[in-house]
C-alpha positions as CSV (number, residue, x, y, z in Angstrom):
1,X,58.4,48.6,97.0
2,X,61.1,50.2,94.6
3,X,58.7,51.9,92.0
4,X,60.0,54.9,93.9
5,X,63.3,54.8,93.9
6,X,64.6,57.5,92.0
7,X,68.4,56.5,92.0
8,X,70.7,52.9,91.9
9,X,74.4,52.9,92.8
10,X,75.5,49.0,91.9
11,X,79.0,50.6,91.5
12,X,82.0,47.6,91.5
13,X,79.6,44.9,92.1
14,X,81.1,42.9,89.1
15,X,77.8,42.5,87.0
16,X,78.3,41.4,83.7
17,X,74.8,42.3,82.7
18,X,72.1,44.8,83.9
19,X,68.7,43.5,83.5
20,X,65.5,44.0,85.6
21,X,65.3,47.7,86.2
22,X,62.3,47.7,83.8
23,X,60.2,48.5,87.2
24,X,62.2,51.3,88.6
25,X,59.6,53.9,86.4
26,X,61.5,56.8,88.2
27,X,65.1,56.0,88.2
28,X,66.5,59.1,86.6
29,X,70.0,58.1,88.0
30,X,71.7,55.1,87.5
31,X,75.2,54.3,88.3
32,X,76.9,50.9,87.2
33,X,81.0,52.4,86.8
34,X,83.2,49.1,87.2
35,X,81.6,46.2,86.4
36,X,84.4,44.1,84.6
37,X,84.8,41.2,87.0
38,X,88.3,40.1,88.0
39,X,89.5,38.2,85.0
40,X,91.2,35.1,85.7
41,X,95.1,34.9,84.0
42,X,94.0,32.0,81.8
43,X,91.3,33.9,79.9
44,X,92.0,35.5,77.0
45,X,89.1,37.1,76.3
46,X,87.2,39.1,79.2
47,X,83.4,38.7,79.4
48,X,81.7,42.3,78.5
49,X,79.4,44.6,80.7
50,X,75.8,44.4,79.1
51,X,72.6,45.9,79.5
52,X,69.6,44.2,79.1
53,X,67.7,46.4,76.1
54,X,64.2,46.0,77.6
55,X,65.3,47.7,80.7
56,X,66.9,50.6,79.0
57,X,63.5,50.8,76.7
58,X,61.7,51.0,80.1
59,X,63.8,53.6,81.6
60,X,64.0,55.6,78.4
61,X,61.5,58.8,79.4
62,X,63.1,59.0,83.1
63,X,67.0,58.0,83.6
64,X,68.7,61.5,83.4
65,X,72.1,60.7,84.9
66,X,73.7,57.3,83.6
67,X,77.5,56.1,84.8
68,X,78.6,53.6,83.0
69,X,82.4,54.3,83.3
70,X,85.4,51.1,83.2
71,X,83.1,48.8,82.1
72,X,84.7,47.7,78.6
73,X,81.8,49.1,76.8
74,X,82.8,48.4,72.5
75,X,79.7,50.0,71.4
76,X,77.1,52.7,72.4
77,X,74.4,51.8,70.8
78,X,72.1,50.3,74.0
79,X,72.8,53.2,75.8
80,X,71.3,56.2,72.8
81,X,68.0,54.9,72.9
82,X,68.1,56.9,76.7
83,X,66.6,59.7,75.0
84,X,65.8,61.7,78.6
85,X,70.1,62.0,79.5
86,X,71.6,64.6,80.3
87,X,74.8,63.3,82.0
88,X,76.5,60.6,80.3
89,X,80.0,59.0,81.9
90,X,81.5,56.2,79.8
91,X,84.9,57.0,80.7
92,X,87.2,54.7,80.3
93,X,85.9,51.7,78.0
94,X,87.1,50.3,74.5
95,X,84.8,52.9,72.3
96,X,86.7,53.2,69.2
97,X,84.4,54.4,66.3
98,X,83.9,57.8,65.5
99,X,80.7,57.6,64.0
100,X,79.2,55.8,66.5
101,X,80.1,58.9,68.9
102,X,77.9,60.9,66.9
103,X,75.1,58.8,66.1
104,X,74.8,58.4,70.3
105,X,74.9,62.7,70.1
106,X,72.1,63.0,67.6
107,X,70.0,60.3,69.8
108,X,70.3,61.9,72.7
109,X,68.9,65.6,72.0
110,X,69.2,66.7,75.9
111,X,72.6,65.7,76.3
112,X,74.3,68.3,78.1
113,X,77.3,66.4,79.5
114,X,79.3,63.6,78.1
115,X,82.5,61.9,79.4
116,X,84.2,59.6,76.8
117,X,88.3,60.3,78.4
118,X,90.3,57.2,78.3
119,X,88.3,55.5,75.6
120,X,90.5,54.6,72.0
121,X,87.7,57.2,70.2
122,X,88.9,60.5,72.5
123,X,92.2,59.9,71.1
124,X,91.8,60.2,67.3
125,X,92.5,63.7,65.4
126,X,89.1,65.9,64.5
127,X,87.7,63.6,67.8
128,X,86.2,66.9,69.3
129,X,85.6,69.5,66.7
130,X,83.7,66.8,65.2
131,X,81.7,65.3,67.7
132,X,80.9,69.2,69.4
133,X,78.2,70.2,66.4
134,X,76.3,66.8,66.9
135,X,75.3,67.7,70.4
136,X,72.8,69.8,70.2
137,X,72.5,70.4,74.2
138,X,75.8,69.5,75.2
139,X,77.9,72.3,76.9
140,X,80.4,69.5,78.5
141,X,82.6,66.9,76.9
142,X,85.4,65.4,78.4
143,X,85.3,67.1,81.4
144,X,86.0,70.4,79.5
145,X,83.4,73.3,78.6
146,X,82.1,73.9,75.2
147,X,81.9,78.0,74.8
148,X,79.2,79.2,72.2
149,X,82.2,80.5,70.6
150,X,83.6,77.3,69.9
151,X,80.2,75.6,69.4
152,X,79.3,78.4,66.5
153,X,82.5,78.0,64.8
154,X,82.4,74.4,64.8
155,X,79.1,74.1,63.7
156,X,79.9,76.7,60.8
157,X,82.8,74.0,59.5
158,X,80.4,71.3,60.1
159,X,77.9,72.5,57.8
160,X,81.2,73.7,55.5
161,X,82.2,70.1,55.6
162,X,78.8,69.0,54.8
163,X,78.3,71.8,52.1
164,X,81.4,69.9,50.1
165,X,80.3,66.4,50.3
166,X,76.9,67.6,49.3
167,X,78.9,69.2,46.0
168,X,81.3,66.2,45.5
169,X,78.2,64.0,45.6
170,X,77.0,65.8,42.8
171,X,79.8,66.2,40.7
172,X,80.4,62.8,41.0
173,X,76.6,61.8,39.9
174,X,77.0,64.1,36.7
175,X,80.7,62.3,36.1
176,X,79.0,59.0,36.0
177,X,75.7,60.1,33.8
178,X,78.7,61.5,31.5
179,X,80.1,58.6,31.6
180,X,77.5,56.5,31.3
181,X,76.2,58.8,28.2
182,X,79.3,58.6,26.8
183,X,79.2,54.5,26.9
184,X,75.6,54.0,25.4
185,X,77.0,57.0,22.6
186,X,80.2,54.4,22.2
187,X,77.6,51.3,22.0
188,X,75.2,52.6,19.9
189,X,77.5,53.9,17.5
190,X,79.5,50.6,17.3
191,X,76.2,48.9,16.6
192,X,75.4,51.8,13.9
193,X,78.6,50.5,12.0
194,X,78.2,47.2,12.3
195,X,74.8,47.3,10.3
């Protein structure tokens, strides 16, 4: 049967949800770009590409090459529990949040390619230089090469970045116990004089 099968192409078929690959135990490419089905004029909201989570759980350890480009993907989280990428094309879908980018980067440790162009996220200031040190295998995003020049610098104002949360964290912890000292000093000394 199709235990074999090492690749899928459903490419334009108009699927608004993928579901039973959970036997395909060698897919290591799958390819589902343009899904979104024609959307008739009346409807003002279009139904949504999906994919069912128990076949991405199945195809976790194997599926090295996913294309899921112009399918109106929102969110990415279904697609970072694919742990074994290493090509990752979600070109073109509605991906707006920043954070989420890099949550999918630090899931997916042997990432070495990812295309997010045309998506609401690749647009916003910081979009790269922020989302470079998360990837610790990627050497490709958006099409353009990351040099171990830029990947060392960026990961230097990363940890920079990081470095100054870490110190306004704690100034702001010692603020509030001085604050919070100087409150039970102001209680305990209004209760002093009213004995």
């Amino acid at each position: 049967g199709r235990r074999g099968v090492t690749r899928e192409d459903f490419g334009g078929n108009h699927l608004s949800r993928m579901d039973a690959l959970g036997t395909l135990t060698r897919l290591e490419g799958l390819h589902v770009k343009n899904q979104l089905p024609e959307i008739p004029p009346e409807s003002k909201e279009p139904d949504r590409f999906t994919f069912d989570a128990a076949s991405l759980k199945s195809l976790a350890g194997c599926l090295r090459v996913l294309d899921a480009s112009s399918n109106g993907l929102a969110s990415l989280e279904q697609v970072s529990m694919l742990s074994s990428l290493t090509s990752l094309d979600l070109s073109n879908n509605l991906v707006s949040d920043l954070s989420e980018v890099h949550r999918l980067l630090q899931s997916l440790p042997r990432l070495r390619v990812l295309d997010m162009r045309g998506n609401p996220v690749q647009k916003l200031p910081n979009y790269r230089k922020s989302s470079v040190p998360f990837g610790q295998s990627l050497v490709t995003l958006d099409g353009r090469d990351i040099s171990p020049v830029e990947k060392q610098s960026l990961a230097r104002l990363h940890a920079k970045s990081k470095e100054r949360e870490s110190s306004d964290d704690h100034e702001a912890e010692e603020a509030m116990r001085q604050m919070a000292g100087n409150a039970y000093g102001s209680l305990s000394d209004a209760g002093a004089r009213r004995r």
